[in-house]
Backbone as CSV, one residue per row, in Angstrom:
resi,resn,N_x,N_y,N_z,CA_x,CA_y,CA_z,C_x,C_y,C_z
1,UNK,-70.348,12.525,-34.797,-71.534,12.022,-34.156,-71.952,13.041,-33.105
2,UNK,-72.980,13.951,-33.869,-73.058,15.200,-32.444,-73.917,14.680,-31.668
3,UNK,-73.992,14.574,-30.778,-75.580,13.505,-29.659,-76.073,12.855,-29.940
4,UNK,-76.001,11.928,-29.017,-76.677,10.499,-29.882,-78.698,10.751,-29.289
5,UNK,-78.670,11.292,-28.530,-80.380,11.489,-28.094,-80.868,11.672,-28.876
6,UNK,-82.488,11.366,-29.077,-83.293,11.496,-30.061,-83.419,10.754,-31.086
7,UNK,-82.952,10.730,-31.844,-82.374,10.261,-33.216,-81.644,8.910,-33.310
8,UNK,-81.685,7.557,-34.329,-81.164,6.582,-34.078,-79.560,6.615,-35.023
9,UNK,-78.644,6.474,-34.660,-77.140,6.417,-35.139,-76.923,5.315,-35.422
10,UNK,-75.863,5.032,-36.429,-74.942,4.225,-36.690,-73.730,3.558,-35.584
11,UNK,-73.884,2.957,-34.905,-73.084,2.315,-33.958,-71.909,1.530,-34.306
12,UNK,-70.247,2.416,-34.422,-69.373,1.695,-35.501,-68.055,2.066,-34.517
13,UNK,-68.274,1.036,-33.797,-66.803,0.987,-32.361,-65.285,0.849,-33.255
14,UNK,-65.167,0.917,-34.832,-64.016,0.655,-35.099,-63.529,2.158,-34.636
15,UNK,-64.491,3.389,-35.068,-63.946,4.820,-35.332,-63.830,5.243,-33.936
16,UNK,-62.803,5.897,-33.707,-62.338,6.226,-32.191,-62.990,7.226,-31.802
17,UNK,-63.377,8.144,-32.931,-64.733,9.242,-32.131,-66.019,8.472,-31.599
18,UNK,-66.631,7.589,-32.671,-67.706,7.379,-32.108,-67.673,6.540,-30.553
19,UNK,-66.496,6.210,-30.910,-65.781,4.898,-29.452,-66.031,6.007,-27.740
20,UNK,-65.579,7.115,-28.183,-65.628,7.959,-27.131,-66.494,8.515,-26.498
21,UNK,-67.769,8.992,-28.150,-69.066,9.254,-27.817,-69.895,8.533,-27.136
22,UNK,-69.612,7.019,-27.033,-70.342,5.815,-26.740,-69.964,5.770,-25.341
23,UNK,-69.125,6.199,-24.730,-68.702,6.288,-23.567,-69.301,7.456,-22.849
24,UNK,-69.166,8.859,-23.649,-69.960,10.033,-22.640,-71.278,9.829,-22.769
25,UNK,-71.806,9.350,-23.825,-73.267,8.879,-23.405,-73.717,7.923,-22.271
26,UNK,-73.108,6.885,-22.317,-73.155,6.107,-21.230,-73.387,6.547,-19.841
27,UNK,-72.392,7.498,-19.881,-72.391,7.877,-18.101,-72.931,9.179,-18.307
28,UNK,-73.741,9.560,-19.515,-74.402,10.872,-19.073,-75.801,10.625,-18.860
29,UNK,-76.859,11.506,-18.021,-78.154,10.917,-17.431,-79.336,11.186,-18.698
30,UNK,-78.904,11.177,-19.935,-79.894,11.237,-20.583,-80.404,9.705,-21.119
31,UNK,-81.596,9.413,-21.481,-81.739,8.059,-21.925,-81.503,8.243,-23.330
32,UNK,-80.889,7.160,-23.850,-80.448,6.865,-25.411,-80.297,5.995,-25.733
33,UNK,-81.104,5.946,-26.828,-81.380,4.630,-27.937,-80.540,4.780,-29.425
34,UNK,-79.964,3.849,-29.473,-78.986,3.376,-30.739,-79.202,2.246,-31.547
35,UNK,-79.553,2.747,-32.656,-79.988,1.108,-33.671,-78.362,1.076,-34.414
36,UNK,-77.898,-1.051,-34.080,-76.969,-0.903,-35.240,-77.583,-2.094,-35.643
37,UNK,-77.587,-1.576,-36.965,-78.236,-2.785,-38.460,-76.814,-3.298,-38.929
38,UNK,-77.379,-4.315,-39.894,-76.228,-5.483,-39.938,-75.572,-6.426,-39.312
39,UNK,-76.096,-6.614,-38.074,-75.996,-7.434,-37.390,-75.969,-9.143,-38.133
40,UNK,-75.373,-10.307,-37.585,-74.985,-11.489,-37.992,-76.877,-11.785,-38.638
41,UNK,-77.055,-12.578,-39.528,-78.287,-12.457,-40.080,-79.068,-11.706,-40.408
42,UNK,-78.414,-9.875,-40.412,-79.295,-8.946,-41.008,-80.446,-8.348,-40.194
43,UNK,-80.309,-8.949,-38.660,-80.791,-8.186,-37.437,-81.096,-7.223,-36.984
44,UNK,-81.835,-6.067,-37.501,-81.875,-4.932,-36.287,-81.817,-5.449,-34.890
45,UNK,-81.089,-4.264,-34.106,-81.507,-4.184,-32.564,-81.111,-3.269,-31.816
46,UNK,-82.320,-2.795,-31.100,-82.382,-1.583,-30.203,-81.333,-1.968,-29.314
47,UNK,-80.224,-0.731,-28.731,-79.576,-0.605,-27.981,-79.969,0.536,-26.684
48,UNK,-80.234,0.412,-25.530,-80.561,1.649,-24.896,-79.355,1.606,-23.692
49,UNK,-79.679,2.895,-23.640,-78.550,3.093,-22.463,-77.981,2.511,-21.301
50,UNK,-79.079,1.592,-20.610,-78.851,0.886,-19.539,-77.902,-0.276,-19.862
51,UNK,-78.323,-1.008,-21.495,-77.616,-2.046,-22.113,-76.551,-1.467,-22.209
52,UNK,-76.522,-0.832,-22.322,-74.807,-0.010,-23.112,-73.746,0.287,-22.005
53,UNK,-74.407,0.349,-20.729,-73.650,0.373,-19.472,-73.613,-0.494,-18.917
54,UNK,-74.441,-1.738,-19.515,-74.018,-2.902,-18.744,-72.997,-3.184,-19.634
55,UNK,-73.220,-3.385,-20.947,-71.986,-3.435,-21.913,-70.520,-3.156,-20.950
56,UNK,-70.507,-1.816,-21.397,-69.488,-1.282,-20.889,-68.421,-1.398,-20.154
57,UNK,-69.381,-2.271,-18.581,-68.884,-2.002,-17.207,-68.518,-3.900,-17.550
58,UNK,-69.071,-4.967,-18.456,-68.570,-6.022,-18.576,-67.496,-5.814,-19.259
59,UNK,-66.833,-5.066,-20.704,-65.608,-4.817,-20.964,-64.961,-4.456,-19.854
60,UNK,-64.977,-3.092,-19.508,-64.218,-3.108,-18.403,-63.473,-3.834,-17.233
61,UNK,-64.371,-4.888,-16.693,-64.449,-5.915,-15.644,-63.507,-6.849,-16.326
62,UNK,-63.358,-7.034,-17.468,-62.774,-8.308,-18.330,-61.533,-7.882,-18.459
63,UNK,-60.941,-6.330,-17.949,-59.531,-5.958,-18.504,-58.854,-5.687,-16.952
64,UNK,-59.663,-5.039,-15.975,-59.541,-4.872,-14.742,-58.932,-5.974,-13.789
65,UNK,-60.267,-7.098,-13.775,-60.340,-8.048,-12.708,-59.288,-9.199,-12.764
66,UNK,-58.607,-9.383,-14.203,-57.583,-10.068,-14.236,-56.461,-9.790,-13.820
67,UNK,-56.068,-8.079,-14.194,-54.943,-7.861,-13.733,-55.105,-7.732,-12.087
68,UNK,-56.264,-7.308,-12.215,-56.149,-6.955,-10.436,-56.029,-8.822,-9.636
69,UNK,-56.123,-9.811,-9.911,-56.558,-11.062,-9.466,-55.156,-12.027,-9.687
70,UNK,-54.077,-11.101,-10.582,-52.995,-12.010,-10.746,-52.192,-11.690,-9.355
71,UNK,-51.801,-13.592,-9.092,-51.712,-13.884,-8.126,-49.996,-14.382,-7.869
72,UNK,-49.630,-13.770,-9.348,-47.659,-14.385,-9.260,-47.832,-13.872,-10.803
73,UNK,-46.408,-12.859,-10.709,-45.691,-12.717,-12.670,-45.348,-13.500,-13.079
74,UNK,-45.876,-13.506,-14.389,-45.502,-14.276,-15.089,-44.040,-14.272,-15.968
75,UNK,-42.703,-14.959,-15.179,-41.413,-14.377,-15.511,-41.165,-15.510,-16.804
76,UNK,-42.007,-16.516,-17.415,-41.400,-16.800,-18.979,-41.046,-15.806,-20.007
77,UNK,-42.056,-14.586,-19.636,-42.382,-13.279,-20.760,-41.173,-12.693,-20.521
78,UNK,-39.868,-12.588,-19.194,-38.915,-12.016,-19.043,-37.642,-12.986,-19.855
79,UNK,-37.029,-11.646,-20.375,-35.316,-12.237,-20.640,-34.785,-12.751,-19.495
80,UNK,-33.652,-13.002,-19.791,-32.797,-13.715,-18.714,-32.112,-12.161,-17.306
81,UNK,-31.760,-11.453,-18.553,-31.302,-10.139,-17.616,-32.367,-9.576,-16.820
82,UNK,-33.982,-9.615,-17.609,-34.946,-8.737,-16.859,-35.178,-9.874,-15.403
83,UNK,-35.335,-10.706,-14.921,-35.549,-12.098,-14.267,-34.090,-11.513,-13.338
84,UNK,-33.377,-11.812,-13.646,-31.684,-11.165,-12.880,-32.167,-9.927,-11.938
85,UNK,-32.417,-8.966,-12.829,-32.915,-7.347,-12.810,-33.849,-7.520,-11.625
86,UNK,-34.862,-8.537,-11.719,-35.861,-8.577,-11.074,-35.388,-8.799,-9.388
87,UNK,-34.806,-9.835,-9.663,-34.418,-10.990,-8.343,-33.807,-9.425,-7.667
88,UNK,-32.349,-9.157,-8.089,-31.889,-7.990,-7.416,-32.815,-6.855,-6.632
89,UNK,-33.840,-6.247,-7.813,-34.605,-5.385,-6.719,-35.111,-6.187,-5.785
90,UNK,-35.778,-7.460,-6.121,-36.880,-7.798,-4.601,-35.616,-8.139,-3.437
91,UNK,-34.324,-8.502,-3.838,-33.361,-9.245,-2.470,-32.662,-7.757,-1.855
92,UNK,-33.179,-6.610,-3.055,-32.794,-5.065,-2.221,-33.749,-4.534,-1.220
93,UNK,-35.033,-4.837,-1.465,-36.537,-4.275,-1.266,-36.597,-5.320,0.210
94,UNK,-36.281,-6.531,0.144,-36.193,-7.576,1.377,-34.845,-7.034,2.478
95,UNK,-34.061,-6.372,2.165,-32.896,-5.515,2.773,-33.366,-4.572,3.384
96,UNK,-34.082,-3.563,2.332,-34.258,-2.367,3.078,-35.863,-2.195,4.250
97,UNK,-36.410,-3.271,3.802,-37.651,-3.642,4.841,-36.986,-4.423,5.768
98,UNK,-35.658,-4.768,6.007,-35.514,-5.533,7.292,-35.866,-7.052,7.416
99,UNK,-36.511,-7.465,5.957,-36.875,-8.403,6.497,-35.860,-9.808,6.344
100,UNK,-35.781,-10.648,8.039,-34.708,-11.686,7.695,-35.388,-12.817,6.916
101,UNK,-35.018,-13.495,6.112,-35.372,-15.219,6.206,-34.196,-16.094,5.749
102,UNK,-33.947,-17.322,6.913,-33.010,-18.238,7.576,-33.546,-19.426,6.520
103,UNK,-32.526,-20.177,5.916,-32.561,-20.973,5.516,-31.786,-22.277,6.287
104,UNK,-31.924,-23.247,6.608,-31.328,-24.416,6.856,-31.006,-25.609,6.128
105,UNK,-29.449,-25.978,6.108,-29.015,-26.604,4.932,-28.186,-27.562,5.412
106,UNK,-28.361,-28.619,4.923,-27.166,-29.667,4.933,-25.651,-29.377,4.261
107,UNK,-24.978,-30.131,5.313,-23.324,-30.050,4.481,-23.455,-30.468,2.587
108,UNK,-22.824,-30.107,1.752,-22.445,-30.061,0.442,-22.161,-28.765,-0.374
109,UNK,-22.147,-28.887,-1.732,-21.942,-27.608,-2.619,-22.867,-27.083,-3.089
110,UNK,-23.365,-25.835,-3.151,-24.470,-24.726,-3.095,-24.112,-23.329,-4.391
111,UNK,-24.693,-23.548,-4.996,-24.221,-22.676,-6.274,-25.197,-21.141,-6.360
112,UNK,-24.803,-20.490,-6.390,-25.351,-18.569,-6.479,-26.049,-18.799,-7.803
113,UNK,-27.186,-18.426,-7.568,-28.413,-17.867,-8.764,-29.004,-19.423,-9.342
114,UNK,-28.488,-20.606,-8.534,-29.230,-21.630,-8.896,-30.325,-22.155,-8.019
115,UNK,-29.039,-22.621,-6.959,-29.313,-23.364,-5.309,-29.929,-22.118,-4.712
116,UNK,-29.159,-21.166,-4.519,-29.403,-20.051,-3.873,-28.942,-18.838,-4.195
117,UNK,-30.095,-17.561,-3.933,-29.876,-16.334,-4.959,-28.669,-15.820,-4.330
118,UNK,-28.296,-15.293,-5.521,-27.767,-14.117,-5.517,-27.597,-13.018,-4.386
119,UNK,-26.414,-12.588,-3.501,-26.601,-11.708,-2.666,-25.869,-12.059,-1.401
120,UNK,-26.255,-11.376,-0.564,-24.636,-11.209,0.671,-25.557,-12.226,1.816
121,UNK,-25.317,-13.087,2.719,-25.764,-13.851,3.699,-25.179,-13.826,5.108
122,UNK,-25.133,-14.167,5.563,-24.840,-14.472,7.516,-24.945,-16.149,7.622
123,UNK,-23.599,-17.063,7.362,-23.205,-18.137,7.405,-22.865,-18.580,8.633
124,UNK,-24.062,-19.528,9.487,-23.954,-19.528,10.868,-23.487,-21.320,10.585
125,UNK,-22.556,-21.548,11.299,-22.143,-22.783,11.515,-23.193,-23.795,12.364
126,UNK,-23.755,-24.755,12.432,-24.327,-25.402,12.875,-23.842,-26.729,12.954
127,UNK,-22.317,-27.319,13.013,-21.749,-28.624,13.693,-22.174,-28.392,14.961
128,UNK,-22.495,-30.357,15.770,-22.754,-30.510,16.733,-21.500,-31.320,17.508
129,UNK,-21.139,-30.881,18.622,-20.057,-32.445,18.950,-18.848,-31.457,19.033
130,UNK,-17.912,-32.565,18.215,-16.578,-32.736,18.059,-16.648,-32.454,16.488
131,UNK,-18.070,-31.853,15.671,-18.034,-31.831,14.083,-17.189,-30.463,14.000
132,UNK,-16.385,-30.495,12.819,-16.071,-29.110,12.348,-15.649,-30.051,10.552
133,UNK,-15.556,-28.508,9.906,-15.248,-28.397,8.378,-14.677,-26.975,8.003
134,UNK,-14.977,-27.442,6.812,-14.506,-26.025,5.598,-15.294,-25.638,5.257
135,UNK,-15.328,-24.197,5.004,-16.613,-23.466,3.951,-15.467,-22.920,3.928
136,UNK,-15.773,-23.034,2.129,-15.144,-22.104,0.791,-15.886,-21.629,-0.108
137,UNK,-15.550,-20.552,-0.535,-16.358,-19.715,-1.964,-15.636,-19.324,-2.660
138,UNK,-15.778,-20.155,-4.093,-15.037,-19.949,-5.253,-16.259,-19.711,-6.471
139,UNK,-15.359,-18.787,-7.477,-15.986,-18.218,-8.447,-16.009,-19.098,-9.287
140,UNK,-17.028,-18.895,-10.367,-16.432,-19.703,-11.732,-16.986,-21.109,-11.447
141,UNK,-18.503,-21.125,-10.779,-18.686,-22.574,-11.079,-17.925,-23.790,-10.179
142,UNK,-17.093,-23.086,-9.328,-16.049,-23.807,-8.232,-15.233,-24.000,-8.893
143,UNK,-14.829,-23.840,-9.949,-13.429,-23.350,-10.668,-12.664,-22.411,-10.879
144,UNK,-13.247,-21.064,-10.209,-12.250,-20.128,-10.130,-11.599,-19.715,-9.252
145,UNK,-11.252,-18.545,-8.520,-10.603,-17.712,-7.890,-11.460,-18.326,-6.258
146,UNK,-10.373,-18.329,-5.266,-10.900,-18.889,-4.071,-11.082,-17.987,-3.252
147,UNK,-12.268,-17.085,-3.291,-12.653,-16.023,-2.808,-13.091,-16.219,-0.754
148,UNK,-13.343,-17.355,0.077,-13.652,-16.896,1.476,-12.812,-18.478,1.250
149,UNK,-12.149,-19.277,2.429,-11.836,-20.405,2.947,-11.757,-20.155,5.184
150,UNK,-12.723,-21.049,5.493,-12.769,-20.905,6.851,-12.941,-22.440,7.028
151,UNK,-12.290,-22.189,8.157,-12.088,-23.579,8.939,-13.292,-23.269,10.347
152,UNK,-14.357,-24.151,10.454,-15.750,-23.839,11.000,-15.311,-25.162,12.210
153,UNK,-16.184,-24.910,13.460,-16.663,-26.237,14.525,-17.268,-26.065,14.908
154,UNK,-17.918,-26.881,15.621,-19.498,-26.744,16.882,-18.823,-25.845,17.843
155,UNK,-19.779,-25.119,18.540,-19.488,-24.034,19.861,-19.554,-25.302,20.828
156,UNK,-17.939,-24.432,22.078,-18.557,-24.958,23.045,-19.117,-25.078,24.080
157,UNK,-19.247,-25.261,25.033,-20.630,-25.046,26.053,-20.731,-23.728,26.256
158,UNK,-21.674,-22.706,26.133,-21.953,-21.407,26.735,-21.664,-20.430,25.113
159,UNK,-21.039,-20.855,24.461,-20.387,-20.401,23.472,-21.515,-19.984,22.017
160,UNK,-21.627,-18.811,21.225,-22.372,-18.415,20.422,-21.742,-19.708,19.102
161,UNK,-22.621,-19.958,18.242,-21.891,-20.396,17.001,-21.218,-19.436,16.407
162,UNK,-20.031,-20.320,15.037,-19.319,-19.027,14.471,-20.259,-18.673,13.190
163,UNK,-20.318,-17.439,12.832,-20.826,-16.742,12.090,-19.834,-15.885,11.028
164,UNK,-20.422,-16.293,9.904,-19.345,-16.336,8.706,-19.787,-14.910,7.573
165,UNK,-19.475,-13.722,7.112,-20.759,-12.760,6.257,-19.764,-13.679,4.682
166,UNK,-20.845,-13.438,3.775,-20.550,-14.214,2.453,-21.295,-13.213,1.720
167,UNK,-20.701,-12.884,0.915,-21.613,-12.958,-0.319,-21.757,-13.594,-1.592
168,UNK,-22.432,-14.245,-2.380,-22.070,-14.981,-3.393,-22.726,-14.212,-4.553
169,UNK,-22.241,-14.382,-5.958,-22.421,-14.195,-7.113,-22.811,-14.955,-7.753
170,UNK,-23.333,-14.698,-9.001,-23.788,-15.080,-9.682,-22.817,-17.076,-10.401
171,UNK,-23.002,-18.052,-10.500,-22.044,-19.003,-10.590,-20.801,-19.535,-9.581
172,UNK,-20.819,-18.481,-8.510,-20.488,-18.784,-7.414,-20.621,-20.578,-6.576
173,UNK,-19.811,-21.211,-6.247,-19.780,-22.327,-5.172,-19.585,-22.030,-3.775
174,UNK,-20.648,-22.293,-2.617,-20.546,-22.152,-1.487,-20.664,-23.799,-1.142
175,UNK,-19.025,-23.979,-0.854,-18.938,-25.603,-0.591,-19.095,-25.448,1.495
176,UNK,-19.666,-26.625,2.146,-19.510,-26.637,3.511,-19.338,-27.722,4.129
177,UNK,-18.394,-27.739,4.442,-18.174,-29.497,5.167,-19.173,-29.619,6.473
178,UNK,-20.146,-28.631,7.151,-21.132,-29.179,8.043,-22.301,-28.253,7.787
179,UNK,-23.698,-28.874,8.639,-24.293,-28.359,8.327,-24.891,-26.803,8.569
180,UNK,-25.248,-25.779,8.404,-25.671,-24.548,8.383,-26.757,-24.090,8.349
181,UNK,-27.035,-22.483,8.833,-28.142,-21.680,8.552,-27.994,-20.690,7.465
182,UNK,-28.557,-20.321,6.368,-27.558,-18.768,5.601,-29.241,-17.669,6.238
183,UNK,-28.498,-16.621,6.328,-29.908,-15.808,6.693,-29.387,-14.187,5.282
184,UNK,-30.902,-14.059,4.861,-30.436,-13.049,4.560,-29.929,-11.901,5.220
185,UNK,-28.380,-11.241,4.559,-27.987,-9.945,5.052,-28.650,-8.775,4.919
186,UNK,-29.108,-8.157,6.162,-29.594,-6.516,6.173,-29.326,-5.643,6.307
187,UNK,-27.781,-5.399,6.756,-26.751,-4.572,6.815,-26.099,-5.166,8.483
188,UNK,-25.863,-3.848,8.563,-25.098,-4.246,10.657,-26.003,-4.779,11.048
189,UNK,-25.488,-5.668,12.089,-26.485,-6.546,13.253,-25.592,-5.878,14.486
190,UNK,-26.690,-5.713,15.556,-26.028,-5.264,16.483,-27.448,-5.928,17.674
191,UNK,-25.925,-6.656,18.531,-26.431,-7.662,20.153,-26.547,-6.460,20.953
């Protein structure tokens, strides 16, 4: 298709040359008119350049504005590992930006990658009184290997709470006989 100026062409977006030509015409400043016949009922119709860039710039807009407008991934389209894969970079990317966020939790059992992701925490005791308990972390669903056991109580007067570092895994049980803060870990903390 050597120039479409002047002369009326065959307009046939399957062929990837003409697909391309249809494009440098567009954004080049000459005016151009394109007849495609065969249209639904055997239609002629003039195409001119201005149409063809409005064309254009509406494909475009229709492939653009969605992706640019999505507002959360869509993780059904992920495997189970890519979703895993995923969680890990953003709880690395939330590490290396510093940024904390404190969760507050009632006493019971707390399971890794269900209850709560995956990854290392800052287990601040929060009994009030005369309260104290256990926090334990066992593998395996709370059936395996008894990986942290601490005996926790309320501070007393003047006194910081105790502060516990954890990390849990994947099927992991973080059992707590009182209630708590977990904050995400960012490396050293320093008072």
């Amino acid at each position: 298709m050597a120039g479409l100026t002047g002369e009326a062409k065959q307009l046939n977006l399957r062929n990837k040359d003409n697909f391309c030509q249809l494009l440098r015409t567009i954004y080049s400043s000459q005016p151009v008119t394109m007849e495609k016949t065969k249209l639904k009922g055997g239609f002629p119709m003039k195409v001119t350049g201005v149409f063809c860039r409005l064309v254009c710039l509406l494909l475009v807009s229709l492939f653009i504005i969605p992706t640019a407008l999505a507002d959360k991934v869509d993780l059904s389209l992920m495997t189970d590992d890519e979703v895993v894969a995923l969680l890990t970079q953003v709880n690395d990317e939330i590490v290396s930006r510093g940024i904390n966020k404190t969760a507050s939790l009632p006493q019971g059992s707390y399971f890794g990658g269900k209850d709560i992701p995956v990854g290392k925490y800052i287990f601040v005791c929060k009994a009030k009184g005369d309260d104290w308990g256990n926090v334990t972390v066992k593998t395996d669903g709370g059936n395996g290997k008894l990986v942290l056991w601490e005996v926790v109580s309320a501070p007393k007067d003047g006194e910081e709470p105790e502060e516990i570092f954890i990390t849990l895994g994947e099927g992991d049980e973080l059992n707590s006989g009182v209630p708590f803060t977990l904050s995400i870990m960012s490396g050293a903390i320093f008072k």
